[in-house]
N, C-alpha and C positions, 0 to 999 in steps of 0.2 A: 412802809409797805405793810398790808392789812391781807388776811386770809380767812379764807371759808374755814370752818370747821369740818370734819368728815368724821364719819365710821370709821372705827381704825378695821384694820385687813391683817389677814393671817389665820393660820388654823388657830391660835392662841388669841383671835380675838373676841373679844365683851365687849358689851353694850357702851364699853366707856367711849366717850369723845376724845379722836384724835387728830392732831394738826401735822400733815404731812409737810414732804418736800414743796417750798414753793415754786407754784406752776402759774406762769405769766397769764395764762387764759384763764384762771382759778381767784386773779385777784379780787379785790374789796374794791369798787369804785360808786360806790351809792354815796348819798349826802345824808350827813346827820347833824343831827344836834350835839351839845356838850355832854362827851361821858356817854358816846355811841347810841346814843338813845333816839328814835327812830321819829320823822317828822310826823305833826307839826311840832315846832319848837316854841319856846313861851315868846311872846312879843318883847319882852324886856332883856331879853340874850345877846341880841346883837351891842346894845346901848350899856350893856354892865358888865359885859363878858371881853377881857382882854384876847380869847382862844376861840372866837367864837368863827373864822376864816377857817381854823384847823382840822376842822372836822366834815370840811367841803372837797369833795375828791376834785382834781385836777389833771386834764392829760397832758400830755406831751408835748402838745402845739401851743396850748397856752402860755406854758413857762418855758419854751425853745430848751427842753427835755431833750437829753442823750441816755442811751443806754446807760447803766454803769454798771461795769464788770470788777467783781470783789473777788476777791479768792475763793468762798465757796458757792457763788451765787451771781445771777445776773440779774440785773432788775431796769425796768425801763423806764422810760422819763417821767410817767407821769405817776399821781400818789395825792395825799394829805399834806399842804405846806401851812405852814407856821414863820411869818417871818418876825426876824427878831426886830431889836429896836435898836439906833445908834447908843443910846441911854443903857447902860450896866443895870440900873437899878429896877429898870423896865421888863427887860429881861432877864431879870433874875424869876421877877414877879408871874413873867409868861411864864415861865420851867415847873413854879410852883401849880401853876394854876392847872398844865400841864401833866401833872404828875397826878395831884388831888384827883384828875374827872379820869386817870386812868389811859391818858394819851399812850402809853408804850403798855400793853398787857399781852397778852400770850400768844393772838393771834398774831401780833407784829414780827413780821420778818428781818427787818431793818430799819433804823435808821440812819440817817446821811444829813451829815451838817456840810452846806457849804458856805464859803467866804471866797470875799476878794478883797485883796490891796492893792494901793497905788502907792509908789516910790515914785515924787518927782522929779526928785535930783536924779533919779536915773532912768527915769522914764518908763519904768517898767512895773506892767499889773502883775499880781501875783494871785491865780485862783489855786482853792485848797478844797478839798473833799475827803470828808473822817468818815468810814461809813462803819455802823456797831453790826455787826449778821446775827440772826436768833437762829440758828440752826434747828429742825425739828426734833433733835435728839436734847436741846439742851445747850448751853453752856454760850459762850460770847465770843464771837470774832471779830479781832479788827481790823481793817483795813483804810489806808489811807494815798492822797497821791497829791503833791503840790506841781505844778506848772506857772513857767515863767511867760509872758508875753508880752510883745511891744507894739501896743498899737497905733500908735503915734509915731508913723515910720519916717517921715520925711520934714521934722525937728529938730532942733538944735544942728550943731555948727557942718555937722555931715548929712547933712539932708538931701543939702543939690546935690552933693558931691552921688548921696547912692540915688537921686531921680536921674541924674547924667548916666550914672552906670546902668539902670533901667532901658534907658531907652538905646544904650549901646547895645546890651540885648536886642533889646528887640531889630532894630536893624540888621543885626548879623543871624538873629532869624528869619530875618524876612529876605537878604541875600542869598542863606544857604538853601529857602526852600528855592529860588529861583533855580543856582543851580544842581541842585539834586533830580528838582523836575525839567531842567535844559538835559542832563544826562537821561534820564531815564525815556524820555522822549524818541530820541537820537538814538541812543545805543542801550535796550533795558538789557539784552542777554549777557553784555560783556559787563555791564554795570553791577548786574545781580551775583555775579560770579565770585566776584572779590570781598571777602569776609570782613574788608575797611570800608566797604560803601555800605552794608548790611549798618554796622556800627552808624554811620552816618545818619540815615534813615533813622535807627531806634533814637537818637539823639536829639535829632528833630523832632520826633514823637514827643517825648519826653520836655522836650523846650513848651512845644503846644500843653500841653498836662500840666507841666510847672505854672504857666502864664493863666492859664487858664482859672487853675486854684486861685492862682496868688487874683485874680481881680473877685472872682467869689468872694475871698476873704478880706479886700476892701470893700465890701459891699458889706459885709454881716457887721466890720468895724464900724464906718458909718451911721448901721440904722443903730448898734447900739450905743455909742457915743452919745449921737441922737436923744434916745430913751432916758438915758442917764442925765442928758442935762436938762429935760422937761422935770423931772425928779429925782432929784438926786438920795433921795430917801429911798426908793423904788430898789424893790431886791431885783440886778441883772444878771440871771443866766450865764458865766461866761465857759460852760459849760459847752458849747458848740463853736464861741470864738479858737476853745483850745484844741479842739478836735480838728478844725480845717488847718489851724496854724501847723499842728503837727504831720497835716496829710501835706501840708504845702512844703515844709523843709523835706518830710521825704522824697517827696518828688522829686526836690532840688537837687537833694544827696542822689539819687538813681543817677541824676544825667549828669551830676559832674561824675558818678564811678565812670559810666560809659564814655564822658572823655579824657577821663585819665587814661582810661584804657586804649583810644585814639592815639593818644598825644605817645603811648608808649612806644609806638610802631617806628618811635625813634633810634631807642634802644636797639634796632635790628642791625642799627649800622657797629654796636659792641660787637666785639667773637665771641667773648664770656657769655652772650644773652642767646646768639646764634647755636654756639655750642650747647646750651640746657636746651634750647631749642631741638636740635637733632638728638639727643639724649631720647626723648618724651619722644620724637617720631618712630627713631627707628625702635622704641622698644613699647609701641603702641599696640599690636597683635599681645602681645604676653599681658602687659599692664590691664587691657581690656576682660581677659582671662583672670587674671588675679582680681579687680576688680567686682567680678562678679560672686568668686568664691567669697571675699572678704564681705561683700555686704550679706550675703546666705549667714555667715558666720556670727557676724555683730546683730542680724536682726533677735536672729533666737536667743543667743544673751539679753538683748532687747526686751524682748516681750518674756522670756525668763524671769529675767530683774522685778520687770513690771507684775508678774500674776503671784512671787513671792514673797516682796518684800512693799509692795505696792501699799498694801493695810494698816504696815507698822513706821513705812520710812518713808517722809517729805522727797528724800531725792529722786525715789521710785514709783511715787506718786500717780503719774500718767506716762505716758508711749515720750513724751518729749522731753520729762525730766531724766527718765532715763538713760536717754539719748544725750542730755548734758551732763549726767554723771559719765556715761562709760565713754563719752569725750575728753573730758576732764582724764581719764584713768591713762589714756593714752600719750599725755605730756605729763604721768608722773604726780599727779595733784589727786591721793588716794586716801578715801578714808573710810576704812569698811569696819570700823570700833563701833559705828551704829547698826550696819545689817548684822552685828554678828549676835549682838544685844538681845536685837526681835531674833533670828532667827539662827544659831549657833550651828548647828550641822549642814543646814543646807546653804550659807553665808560660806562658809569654808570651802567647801566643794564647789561651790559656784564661784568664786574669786580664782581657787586656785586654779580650776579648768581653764577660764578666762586667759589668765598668765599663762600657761603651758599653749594654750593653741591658737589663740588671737596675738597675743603680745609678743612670745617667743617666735612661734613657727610662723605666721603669718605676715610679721612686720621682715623676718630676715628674708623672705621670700621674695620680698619688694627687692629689698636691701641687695639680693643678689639679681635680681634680675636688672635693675639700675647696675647696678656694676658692671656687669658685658654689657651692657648698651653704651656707657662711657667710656669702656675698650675699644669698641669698635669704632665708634665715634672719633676719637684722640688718634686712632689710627690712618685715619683717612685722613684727619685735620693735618697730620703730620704733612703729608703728601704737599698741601698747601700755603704759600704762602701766609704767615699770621699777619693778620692790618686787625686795627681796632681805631674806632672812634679818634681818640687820641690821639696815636700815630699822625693819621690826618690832619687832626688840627695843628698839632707841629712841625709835618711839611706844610702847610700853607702859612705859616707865621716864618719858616725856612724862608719860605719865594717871596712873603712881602718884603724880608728885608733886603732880601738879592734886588728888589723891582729896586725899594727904595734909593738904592746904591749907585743904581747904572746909570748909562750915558743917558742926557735929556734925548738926544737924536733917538735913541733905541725906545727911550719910550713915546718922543712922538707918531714914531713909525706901529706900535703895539698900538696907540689911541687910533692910529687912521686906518691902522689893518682891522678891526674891530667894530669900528664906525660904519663898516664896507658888510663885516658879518653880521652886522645889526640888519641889516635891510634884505640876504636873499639867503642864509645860511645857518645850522644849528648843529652846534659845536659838542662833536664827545670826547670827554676830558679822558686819559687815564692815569690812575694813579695808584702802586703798589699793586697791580695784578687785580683792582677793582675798578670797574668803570663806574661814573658817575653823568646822569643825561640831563644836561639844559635846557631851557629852551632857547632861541635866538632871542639876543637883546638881554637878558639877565647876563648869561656869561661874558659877553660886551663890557658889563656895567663894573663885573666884580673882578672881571681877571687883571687891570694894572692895578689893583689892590692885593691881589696874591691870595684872595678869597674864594673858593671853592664849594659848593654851596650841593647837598642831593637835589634827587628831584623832585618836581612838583608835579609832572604830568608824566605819564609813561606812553602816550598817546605821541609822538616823536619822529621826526626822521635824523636819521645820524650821520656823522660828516668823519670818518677818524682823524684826529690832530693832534701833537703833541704839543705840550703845557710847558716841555721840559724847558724848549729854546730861549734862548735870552731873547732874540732877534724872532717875531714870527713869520713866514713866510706867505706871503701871498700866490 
């Protein structure tokens, strides 16, 4: 990356030539000759000159250019390329030739080496990006990032095995949009109400997003596969294969959080999960209140942190490092031997403030107000029968072996009583002071098993029956 030269600025400046901060709209993108020297170029440069490509500016589009973001600087895809040669010896001779006509001098911002490799035993590219930064004050930054990628998804011995899983997706995509839109159709206001159908919907969003990326990014595989095997000498970009691949796992990673977070709504059947549960409700007026003070609290340390030690210490660097420091301080993971370095009096006063009205007084405030709320809670709970998850599954492994036990007559008479409630009736179970609602035909299926199952639909009409009887009545 190549920059304009400027007048330097300030009350303190002279006529000398200075090279500011680089500003993307400010860059170098004109064509030269060898050794910046301004066209025409001599006829025998292109034919004797190993560098003579490098000093041809190139955008973005040409070389399927991504941003790249370095620690002091961002710089965009397009620039001065020089590609190397498979041959060591080749490019030893480019670097020289390189160096001689003055390819890296003052106005350069950067440069950025990239590679890729191929692992075939394991199938997997490896792209690597070194970038050198010339900061305008001087001195050298490095920065670097490797990434792993499989483009070659549907290879070797598990290939069907994840195109099968592909398309079980898609399927159970294409079911749940049915019915999410069969529900929303029918009933939106009682559908929209429920904070599991809300989950549902983002999920679906999310599925569409993931699938979406994921064939983009067999698209950009493809054309570069493609490229690379017209010439295999040919420097490919795989600068943008890594970008999509990483927006694609995250995507992935979003909607399995959002169904974990489904699937937990299992746990409601625990009392331990129920119980943190009422904890958070009934002490949500107060928490909402402390909430608010504590983030008033932490911001001003916040930007504190950040306007006095910001100059001298990496942790404090910007609003977000600071924010990973004084997270960090909060589990105990403290190391103020650096702010106190750069800055000794006001390092001190500001940690120990810290400690005295954030860490003391504000974490025990929590600390107490959770505490009457778990009082109260545990007091009511008492009132209650305790059932947990558990419990349940061990009375129903109880009745499967009582079923197992009993008379054949008692149990043909339980298949034809059930036979009967499969066709005009829908059966509620109760069990330890919890009801649990079926629909008709499932409880049919699972009760001479002693299987007891929540529910699936809460959309229901209900019959009361007891579970207990050896013999059920008709």
């Amino acid at each position: 990356m190549t920059f304009f030269s400027e007048p330097c600025i300030g009350p303190l400046a002279t006529k000398t030539v200075c090279h500011n901060r680089f500003v993307e709209k400010k860059k170098q993108t004109h064509d030269f000759c060898k050794g910046w020297v301004l066209f025409p170029c001599p006829e025998t440069e292109k034919s004797t000159s190993l560098t003579s490509t490098a000093w041809l500016y190139k955008s973005s589009d040409e070389v399927w250019g991504f941003t790249t973001i370095a620690d002091y600087n961002s710089y965009a895809g397009g620039g001065y390329f020089m590609k190397l040669d498979v041959n060591s010896d080749v490019s030893k001779k480019i670097f020289s030739e390189l160096k001689e006509n003055n390819w890296f001098d003052n106005m350069t911002r950067a440069v950025i080496l990239e590679f890729s490799l191929f692992n075939a035993n394991a199938n997997l590219f490896v792209y690597a990006k070194f970038v050198a930064e010339f900061p305008e004050m001087g001195g050298f930054l490095p920065y670097s990032t490797v990434s792993v990628l499989r483009l070659f998804l549907h290879s070797g011995p598990d290939g069907d095995f994840i195109m099968i899983l592909e398309l079980v997706f898609v399927l159970i995509m294409f079911f749940a949009t049915l019915g999410i839109a069969y529900q929303l159709f029918t009933d939106p206001k009682t559908f929209i109400k429920s904070i599991w159908n809300i989950l549902d919907i983002l999920a679906l969003i999310m599925s569409y997003v993931s699938t979406t990326m994921f064939v983009i990014k067999l698209g950009i595989i493809t054309k570069t596969i493609k490229v690379f095997r017209e010439d295999k000498n040919e420097y490919i970009g795989f600068e943008n294969l890594e970008f999509y691949d990483y927006f694609t796992n995250a995507t992935f990673g979003i909607l399995v959080f959002i169904l974990s977070v489904r699937i937990s709504r299992i746990l409601g059947y625990s009392g331990k999960i129920n119980e943190m549960a009422a904890v958070i409700c009934n002490a949500a007026d107060d928490l909402r209140g402390f909430l608010c003070v504590f983030s008033i609290a932490t911001s001003a340390y916040l930007i504190c942190g950040t306007l006095l030690f910001g100059r001298d210490e990496g942790r404090f660097k910007t609003f977000f490092d600071s924010f990973g420091t004084i997270t960090e301080t909060f589990i105990g993971k403290n190391k103020v031997t650096d702010i106190i370095k750069s800055q000794p009096i006001y390092a001190e006063i500001y940690y120990a403030t810290f400690l005295l009205l954030v860490l003391m007084t504000l974490v025990t405030m929590a600390a107490a107000i959770l505490n009457f709320s778990i009082a109260d809670v545990r007091e009511e709970a008492a009132k209650l029968a305790p059932t947990n998850i558990m419990e349940l599954i061990w009375d129903r492994i109880v009745v499967l072996a009582g079923k197992l036990q009993g008379p054949k007559k008692a149990k043909s008479g339980c298949i034809l009583f059930f036979i009967r409630e499969w066709i005009d009736v829908i059966v509620l179970t109760q069990t330890r002071n919890r009801q649990y609602f079926l629909p008709k035909g499932v409880f049919a299926f699972l009760y001479p098993f002693g299987i007891i199952m929540p529910p699936l639909s809460d959309n229901i009409i209900t019959l009361p029956r007891s579970i207990n009887n050896s013999t059920p009545k008709s």
